[in-house]
C-alpha positions in Angstrom: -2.7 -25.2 8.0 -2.7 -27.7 10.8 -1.8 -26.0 14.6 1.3 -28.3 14.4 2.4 -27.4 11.2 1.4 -23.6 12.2 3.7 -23.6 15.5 6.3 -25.1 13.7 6.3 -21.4 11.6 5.8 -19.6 14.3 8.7 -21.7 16.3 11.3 -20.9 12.8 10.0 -17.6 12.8 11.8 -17.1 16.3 14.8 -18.6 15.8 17.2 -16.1 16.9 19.6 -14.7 14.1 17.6 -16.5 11.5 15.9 -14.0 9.6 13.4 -14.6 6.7 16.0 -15.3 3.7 17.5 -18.1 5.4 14.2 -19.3 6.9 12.8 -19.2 3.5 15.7 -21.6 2.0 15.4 -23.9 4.7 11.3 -24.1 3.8 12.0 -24.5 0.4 14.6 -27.6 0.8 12.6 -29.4 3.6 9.2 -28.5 2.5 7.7 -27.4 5.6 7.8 -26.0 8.8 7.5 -29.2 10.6 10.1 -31.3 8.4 12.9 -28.2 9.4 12.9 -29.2 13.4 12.6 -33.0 12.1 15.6 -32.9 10.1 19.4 -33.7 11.3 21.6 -31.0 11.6 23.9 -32.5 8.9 21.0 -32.1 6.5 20.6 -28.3 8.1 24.5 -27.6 7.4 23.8 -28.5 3.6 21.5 -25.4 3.4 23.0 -22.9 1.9 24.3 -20.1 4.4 23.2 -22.4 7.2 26.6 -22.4 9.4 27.2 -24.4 12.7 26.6 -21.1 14.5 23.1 -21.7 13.9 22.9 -25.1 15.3 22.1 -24.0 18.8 19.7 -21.2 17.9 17.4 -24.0 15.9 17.9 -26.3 19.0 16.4 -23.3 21.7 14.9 -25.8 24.3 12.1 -22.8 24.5 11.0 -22.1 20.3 8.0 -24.4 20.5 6.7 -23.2 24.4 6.8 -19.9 22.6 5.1 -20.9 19.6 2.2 -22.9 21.7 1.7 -19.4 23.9 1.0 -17.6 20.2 -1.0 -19.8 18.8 -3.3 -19.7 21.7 -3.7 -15.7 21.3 -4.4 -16.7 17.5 -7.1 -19.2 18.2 -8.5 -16.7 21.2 -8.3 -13.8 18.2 -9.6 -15.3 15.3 -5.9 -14.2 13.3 -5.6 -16.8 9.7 -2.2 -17.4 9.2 -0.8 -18.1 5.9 2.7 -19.6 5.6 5.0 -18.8 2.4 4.3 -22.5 1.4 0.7 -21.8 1.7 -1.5 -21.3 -1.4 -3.2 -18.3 -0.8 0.4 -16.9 0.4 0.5 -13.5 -1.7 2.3 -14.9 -4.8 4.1 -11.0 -5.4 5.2 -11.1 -1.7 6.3 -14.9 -2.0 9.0 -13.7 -4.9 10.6 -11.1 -2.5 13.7 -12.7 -1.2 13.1 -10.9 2.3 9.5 -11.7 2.7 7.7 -12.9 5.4 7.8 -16.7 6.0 4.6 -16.1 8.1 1.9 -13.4 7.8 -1.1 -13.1 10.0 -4.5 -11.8 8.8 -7.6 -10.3 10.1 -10.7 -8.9 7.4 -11.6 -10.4 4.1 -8.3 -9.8 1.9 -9.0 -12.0 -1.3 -6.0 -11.6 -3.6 -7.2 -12.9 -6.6 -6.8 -11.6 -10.5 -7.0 -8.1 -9.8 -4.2 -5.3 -10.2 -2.7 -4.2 -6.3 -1.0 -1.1 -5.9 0.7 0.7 -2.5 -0.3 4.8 -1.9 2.1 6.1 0.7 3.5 9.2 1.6 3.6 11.6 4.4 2.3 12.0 7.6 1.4 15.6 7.0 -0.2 15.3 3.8 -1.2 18.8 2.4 -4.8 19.3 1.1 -3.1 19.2 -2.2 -2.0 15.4 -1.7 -5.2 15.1 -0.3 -7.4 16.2 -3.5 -4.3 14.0 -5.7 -4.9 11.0 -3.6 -8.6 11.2 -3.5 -8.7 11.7 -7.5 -6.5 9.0 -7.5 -8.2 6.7 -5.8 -11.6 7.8 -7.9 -10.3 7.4 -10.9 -8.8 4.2 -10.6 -12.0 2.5 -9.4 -13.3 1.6 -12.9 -9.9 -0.6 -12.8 -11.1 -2.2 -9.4 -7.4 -2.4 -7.2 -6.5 -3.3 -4.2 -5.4 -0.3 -2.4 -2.6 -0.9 0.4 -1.1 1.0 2.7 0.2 1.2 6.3 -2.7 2.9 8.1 -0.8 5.7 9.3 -1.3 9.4 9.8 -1.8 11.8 7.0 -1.1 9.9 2.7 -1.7 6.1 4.3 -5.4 6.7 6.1 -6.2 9.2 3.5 -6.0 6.3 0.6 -8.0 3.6 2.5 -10.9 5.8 3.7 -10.8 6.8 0.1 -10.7 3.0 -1.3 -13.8 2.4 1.2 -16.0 5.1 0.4 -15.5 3.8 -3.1 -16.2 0.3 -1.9 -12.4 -0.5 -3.4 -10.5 -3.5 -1.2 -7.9 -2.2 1.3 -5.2 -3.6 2.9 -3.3 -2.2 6.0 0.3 -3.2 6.7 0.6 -3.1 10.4 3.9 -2.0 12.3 3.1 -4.0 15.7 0.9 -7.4 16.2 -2.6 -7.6 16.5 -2.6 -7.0 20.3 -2.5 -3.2 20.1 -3.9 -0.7 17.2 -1.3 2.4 16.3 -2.5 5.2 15.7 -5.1 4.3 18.4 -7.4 7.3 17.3 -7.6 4.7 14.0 -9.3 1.9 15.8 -12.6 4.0 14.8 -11.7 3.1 10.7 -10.7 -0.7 11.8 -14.4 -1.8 11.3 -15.0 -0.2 7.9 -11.4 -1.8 6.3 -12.2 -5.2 8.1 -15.4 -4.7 5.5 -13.0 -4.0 2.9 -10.1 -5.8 3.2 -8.4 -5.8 6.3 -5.2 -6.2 7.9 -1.6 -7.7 7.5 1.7 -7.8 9.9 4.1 -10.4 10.4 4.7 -9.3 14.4 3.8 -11.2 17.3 1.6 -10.0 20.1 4.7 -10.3 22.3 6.9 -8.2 19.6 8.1 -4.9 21.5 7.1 -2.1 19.6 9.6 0.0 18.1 10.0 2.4 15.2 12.2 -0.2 13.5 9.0 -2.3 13.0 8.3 0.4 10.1 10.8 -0.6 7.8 9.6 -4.3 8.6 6.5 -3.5 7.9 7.5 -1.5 4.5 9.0 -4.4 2.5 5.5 -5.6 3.0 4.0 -2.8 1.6 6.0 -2.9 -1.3 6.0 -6.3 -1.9 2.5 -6.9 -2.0 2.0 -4.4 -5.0 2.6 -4.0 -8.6 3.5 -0.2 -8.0 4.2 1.8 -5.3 2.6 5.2 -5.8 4.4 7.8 -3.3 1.9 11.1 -3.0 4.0 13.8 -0.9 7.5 13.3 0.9 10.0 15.2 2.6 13.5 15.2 2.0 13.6 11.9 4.3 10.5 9.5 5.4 9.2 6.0 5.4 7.6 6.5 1.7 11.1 6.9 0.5 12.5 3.9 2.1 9.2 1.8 1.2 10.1 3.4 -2.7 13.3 2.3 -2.5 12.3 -1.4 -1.3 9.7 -1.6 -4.4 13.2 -0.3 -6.8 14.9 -3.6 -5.2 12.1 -5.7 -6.3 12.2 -4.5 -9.5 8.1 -3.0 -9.1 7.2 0.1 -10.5 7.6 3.6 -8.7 5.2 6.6 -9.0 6.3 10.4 -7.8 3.6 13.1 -7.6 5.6 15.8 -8.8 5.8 19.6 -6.7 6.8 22.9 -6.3 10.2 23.2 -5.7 10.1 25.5 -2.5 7.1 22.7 -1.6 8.7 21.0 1.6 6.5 18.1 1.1 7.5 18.0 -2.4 11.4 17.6 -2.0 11.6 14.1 -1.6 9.1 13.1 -4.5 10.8 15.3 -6.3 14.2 13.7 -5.8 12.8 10.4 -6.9 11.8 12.0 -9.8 15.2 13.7 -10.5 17.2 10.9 -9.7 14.9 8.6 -11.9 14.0 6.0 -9.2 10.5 6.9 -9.6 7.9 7.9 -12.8 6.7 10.8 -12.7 2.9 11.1 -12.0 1.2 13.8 -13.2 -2.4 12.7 -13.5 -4.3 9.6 -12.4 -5.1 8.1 -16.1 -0.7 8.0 -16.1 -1.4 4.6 -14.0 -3.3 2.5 -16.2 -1.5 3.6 -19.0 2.0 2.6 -17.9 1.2 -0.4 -16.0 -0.8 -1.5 -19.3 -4.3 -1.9 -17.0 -7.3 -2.7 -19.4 -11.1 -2.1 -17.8 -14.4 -1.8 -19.9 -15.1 0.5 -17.2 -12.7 3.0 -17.7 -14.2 4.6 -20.2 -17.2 4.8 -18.9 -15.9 6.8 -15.5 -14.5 9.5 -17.3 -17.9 12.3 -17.2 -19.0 12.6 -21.2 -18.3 15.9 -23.0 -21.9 17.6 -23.3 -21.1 19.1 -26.6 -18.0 19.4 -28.5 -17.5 22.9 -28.6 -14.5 22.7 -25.8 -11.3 23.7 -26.4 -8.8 21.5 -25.0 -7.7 23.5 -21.6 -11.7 23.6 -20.8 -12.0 19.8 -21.4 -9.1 19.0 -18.9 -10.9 21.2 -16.6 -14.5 19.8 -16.6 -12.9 15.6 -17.2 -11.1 16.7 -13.8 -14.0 18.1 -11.8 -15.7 15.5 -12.6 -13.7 13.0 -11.8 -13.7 14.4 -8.1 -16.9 16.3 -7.3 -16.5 19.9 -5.7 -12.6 21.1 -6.1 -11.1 23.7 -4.9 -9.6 26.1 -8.1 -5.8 26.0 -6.7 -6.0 22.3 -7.4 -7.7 22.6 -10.5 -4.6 24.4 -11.5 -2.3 22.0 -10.2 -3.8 19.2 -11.6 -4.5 20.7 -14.8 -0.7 22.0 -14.9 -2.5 25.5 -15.4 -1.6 28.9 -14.0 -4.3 29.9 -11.9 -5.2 32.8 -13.6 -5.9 30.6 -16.8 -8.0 28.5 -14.9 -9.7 30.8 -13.7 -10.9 31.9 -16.8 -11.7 28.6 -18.1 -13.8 27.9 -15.3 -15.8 31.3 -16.2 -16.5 30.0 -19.7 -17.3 26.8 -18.4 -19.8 28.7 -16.0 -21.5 30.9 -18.8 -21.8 27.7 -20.6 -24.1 26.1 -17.8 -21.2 23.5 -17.1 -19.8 24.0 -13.8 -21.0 26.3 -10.7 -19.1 28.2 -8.5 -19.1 27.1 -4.3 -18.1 28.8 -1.8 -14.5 28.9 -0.8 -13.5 29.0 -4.8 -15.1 25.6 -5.2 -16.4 23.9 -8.1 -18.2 21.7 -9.3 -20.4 20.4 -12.1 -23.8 21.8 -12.6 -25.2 18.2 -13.0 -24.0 16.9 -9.5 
């Protein structure tokens, strides 16, 4: 993108009352930034939803001195912009009718023929949604996604860490522009996601920041991916809104079902109830409903060393597997076993040279 065409975006982008649905149809029936200030406002007025009251806001004698003042905190940062006209615009994003006209980037994000999906949830994830998400994230690695999230405390750091130690592509949705890192104790994870994937918001540097961004920043979460899979929630959070922006783009909805006396349950729970979300019981429930097809799949899940399991036993040793040393509450969980039960199974398992006890009431297999 040229730096004229580029300040002309950044120029429509602060329009004042604009907002990205009627930027986007102005885009669309000029076809591009540039040819949208070059145009005459008769030609504006037959723009859908373009009214006279906008006149003056596209005319602000100061758009472009703002725009030129950006663009030099761009160049001095290294930020690629893409533009919704753009060809390497993110074609699932480009559909939403809300989406950014104008996103900036920093890391290596290639969006290319590969399946994306969104892991949110919430701030005070539980070591339950921790051993979920990280089984999650292992699991789907023979499927090769694009894990992305919002970089947050708690669900949103836990899946990206877990996408880079599996050497998965990450992207983070940031809140604010690329002037400032929130949560600053995550600067220390910036370098490894840059390696990864990197970063996406549609703020300025000069954008105040405010807990509005969020919900900026969740339609981009949401729009970005195939399915957005929500972990752990309160009755009310972010992951909720960002589950009810993927409903309204008609993207699939994952809920890891709880307890119902689980706080951090309620809310995925609700989706669940409510039907605004599948419910997620185990990670192979992913491919399987979003119709994913890998030659490596098959070859993740650990082989049976003799058939002589019974089928509680298998679920067990698949699952350990599958995520290394677990603790035997999760097991349960995961396995939708009482505890006592898996306790057992995890003693035959033992006597049968399968799995060895930790400490703590961790397992794991005996060939790990």
């Amino acid at each position: 993108m040229s730096d004229s065409e580029l300040i002309a975006y950044l120029a429509l982008q602060k329009v004042s009352q604009l907002g990205d649905i009627l930027a986007k149809r102005l885009l669309l029936h000029f076809g591009s930034a540039k040819a949208v200030f070059e145009a005459s406002e008769s030609s504006w007025l037959r723009v859908q939803g373009f009214g006279t009251q906008m006149l003056k806001h596209l005319r602000a004698p100061d758009l472009f001195k703002m725009a030129e003042n950006e663009l030099r905190f761009i160049r001095a940062n290294k930020i690629y912009c893409k533009g919704i006209l753009c060809d390497d615009y993110p074609d699932r994003l480009r559909h939403c009718a809300d989406g950014p006209v104008l996103l900036f980037q920093k890391g290596r994000i290639t969006i290319r023929n590969q399946p994306v999906i969104s892991i949110v949830g919430t701030r005070r994830i539980t070591s339950r949604g921790i051993s979920f998400c990280r089984e999650l994230v292992n699991y789907l690695t023979a499927y090769n996604p694009i894990i992305v999230s919002g970089f947050a405390y708690g669900t949103d750091i836990t899946a990206q860490i877990a996408a880079v130690d599996r050497n998965l592509q990450t992207i983070a949705c940031l809140a604010h522009g690329f002037d400032q890192v929130y949560p600053r104790s995550h600067s220390t994870y910036m370098g490894a996601i840059m390696e990864h994937g990197g970063f996406l918001t549609d703020f300025w540097s000069t954008d105040n920041f405010e807990r509005t961004n969020f919900l900026k920043r969740n339609r981009i979460i949401a729009g970005l991916s195939e399915a957005t899979i929500v972990i752990e929630s309160a009755a009310k959070g972010g992951s909720l809104v960002t589950a009810d922006i993927a409903n309204s783009y008609n993207r699939e909805v994952f809920a890891v079902p709880g307890r119902v006396t689980d706080m951090m349950s309620e809310g995925c729970n609700n989706l669940i109830k409510t039907q605004q979300a599948h419910l997620l019981s185990s990670p192979e429930d992913i491919p399987v409903l979003l119709n994913w097809r890998s030659s490596k799949a098959d070859a993740a899940k650990p082989e049976l060393p003799f058939p002589s399991l019974d089928r509680e036993e298998e679920k067990i040793y698949r699952y350990i597997g599958r995520c290394g040393s677990v603790f035997i509450d999760d097991i349960a969980i995961a396995c939708d076993l009482p505890v006592h039960t898996t306790a057992s199974k995890l003693l035959s398992l033992e006597l049968k040279n399968l799995v060895r006890p930790l400490n703590g009431k961790f397992f794991e297999l005996m060939n790990q």
